[in-house]
N, C-alpha and C positions, 0 to 999 in steps of 0.2 A: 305224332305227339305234339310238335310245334305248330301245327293248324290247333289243337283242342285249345291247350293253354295261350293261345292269342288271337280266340276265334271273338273277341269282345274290340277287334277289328276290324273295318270295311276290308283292308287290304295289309299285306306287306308293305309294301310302297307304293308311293302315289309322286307319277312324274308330270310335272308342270311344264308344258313344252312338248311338240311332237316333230324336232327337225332331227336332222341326221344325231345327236347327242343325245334325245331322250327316245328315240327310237334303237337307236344303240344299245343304251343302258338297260331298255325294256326287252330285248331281245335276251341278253345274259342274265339278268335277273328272271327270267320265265323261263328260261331252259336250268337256272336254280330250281326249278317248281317255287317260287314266288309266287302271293297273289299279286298282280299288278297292273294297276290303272293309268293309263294316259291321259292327262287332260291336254287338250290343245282347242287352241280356237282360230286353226285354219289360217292362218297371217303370217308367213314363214317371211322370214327379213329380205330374202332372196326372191321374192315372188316375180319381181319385174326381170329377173336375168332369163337370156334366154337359153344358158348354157350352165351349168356345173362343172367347173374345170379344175383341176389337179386331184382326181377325183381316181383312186388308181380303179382301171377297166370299164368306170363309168363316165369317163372327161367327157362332157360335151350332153350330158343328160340333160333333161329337162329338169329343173327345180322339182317339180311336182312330180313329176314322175320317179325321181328317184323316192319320195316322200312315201308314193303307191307301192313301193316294192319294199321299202323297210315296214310299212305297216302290216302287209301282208306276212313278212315273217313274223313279227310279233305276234299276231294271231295266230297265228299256225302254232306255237308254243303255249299258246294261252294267254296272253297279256286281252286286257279289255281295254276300248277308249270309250271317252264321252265327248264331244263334240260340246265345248264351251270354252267361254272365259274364266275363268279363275280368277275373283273379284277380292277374295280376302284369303290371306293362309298363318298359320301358327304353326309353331315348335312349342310344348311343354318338356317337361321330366320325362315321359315317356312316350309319349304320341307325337302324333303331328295331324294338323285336322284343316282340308281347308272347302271353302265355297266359292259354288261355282254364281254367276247371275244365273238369276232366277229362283235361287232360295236354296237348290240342295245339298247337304253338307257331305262328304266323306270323311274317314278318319285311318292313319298307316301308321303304320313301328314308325318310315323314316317316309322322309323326301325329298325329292333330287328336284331342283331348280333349273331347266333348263331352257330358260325362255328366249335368252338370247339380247340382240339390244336392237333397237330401230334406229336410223339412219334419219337425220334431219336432212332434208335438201335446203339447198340454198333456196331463198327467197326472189327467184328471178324468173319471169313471166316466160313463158314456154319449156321450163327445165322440166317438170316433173312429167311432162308428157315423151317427153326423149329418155326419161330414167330407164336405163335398161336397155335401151336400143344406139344408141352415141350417146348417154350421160353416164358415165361410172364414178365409184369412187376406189378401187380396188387395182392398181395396176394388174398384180399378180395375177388375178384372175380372168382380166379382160386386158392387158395390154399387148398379149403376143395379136390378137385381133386386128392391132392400129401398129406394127410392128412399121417404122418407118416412116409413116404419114404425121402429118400436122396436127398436132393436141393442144389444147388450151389447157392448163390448169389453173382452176378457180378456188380462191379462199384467202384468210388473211393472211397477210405479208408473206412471216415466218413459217407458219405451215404449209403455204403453196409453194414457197422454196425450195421446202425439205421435198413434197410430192413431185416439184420439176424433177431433183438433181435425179430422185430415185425412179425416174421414168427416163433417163437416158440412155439407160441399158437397153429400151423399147424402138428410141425413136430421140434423134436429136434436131427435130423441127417443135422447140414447144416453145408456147409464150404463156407468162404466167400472167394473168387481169384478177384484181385484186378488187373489182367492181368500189370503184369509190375511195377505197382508202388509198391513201395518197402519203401516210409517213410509212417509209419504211426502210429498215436502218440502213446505215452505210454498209455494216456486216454481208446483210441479204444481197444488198444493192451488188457489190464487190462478187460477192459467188455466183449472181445471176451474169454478172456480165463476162466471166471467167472462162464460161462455159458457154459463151452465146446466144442467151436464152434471153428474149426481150421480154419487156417490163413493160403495163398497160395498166394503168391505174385509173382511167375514166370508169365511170358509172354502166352497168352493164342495163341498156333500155329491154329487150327482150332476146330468145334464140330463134331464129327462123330454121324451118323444119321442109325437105321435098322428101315424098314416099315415104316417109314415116323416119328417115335419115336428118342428123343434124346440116342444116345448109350454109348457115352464117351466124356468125353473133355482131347483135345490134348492139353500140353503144348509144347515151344520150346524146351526145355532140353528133351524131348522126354518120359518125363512120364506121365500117363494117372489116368483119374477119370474118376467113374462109376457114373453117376446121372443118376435119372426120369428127371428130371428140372432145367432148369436154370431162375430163376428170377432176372431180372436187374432194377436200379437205371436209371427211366426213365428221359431226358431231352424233354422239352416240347416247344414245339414252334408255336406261333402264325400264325394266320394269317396275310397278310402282309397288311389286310383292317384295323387291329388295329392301326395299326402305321399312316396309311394314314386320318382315322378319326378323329384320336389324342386322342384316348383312355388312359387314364391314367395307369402306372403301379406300383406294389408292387413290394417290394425287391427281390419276385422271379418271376416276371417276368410274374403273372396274371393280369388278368384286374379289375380296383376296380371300383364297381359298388354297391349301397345300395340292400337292400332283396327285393327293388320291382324290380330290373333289372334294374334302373335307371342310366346311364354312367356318368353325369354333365354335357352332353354333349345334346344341345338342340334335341329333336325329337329322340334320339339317345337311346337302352334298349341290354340290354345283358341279355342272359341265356347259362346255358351250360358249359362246363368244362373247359372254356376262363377265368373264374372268380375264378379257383382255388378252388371251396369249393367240398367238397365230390366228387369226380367222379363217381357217378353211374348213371348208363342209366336212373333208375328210380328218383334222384336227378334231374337231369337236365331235365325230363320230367317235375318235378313238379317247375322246376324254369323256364318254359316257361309256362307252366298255370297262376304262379303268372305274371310275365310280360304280358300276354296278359292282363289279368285285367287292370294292371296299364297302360297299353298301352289303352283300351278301356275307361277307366275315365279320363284319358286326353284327346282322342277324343269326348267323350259326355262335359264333358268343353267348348270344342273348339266349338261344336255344339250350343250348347247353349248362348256362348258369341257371337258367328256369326246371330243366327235367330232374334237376340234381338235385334243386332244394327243399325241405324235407316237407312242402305243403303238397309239392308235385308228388312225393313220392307216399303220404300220405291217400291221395284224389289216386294212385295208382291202385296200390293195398284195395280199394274200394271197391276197385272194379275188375277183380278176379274172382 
């Protein structure tokens, strides 16, 4: 009866996002018998790692490949994807509708946001080639890897402070290069030196790279540091469907959404690393399971307020 009266849908939902959170969410929502659509356009934030870690019975997966085994269950229940970008999306009073490039539109009851955020690298000549093999910005996930060996953390002042102190727990051989910027408070100065942890404020000229391993970083004055790793002070950036949904944001620039994935935004649910809390693969799996939930108890709501009222049970009368 809830397919009849909402067949004037492409789908139930339509999840924007196809990483561990919206493959989640697609999994519980299609063993609801949902209809539902993935959109994704193949750019998983993690693409350069070469490991998936705290990841329970999957640590040490391949990015993608965990990606091939959540999608295969999705299908296996029924979920559909479409291979694209998702260029524009809406929330009205009842719908949600959005387009993919290329022109094609879809339309759902609701829609679950989980696109995730991109990762700015620093602007330093040889880094993005080492991204993922010696360049991280994630202790947690990559620092047991360099457990004891010599780390550079790079970024400004205050923030590469806070990334040293919280990388001691790994490895108490680190120095922080702040490439160029050269004020930095007495405060930073004071905790960096507390703890042992030297201070390099020259300009960072390029990273030299052997076997595809970080080998040295060049400064411009022409002297040189030996690291395993550089860990950097990541800037994180949205999708540009946040802004167009009218997604609410916090002081740094997440999206504020409650524990069920709810946005305050009508029809509208978030999972995933968009919302700023923990960023772990298995984090954000488990806050697309919780939104699918809360996504499927509003659809059975809607079911239920819909079969009861008296046009539905009128359109029933009709057809006995």
């Amino acid at each position: 009866m809830a397919r009849r009266l909402h067949d004037r849908f492409d789908y139930d939902v339509i999840i924007i996002g196809g990483g561990p959170a919206g493959l989640s969410a697609a999994i519980v929502l299609a063993r609801c018998l949902r209809r539902v659509l993935v959109c994704d356009s193949g750019k998983p934030r993690n693409a350069a790692t070469h490991g998936v870690h705290n990841f329970l019975t999957r640590d040490g997966i391949e990015p993608l490949a965990l990606l091939r085994l959540g999608r295969r269950e999705a299908i296996r229940y029924g979920a559909k994807f479409l291979h694209g970008e998702v260029v524009r999306a809406a929330c009205n009073e009842d719908s949600a509708r959005v387009t993919l490039r290329g022109g094609r539109t879809c339309s759902a009851r609701k829609l679950l946001l989980a696109t995730g955020v991109r990762d700015e690298l620093p602007r330093v000549k040889g880094l993005a080639e080492l991204y993922g093999a010696s360049v991280h910005h994630c202790p947690y996930c990559d620092g047991w890897e360099y457990r004891g060996q010599p780390i550079a953390i790079l970024g400004a002042p205050h923030a590469a402070t806070e990334l040293a102190l919280s990388m001691l727990a790994w490895t108490r051989d680190l120095i922080v290069c702040t490439n160029g910027i050269a004020r930095v408070s007495d405060r930073d100065r004071r905790r960096l030196r507390r703890h042992r942890i030297e201070l390099r404020t020259q300009k960072i000229q390029r990273l030299d790279r052997a076997r595809g391993k970080l080998k040295q970083i060049v400064f411009a004055d022409g002297t040189t540091l030996r690291r395993s790793a550089v860990f950097f002070c990541s800037e994180r950036r949205q999708s540009p469907l946040v802004g167009m949904l009218g997604c609410r944001l916090d002081d740094e620039g997440m999206v504020i959404s409650d524990r069920k994935g709810r946005s305050g935004i009508p029809h509208l649910f978030m999972a995933g690393d968009a919302n700023g809390d923990v960023q772990f693969a298995i984090v954000a799996a488990a806050e697309g399971a919780t939104a699918g939930v809360a996504i499927n108890r509003e659809l059975q709501e809607d079911d239920l307020r819909k079969s009861s009222s008296p046009r539905a049970q009128t359109s029933r009368m009709k057809h006995v």
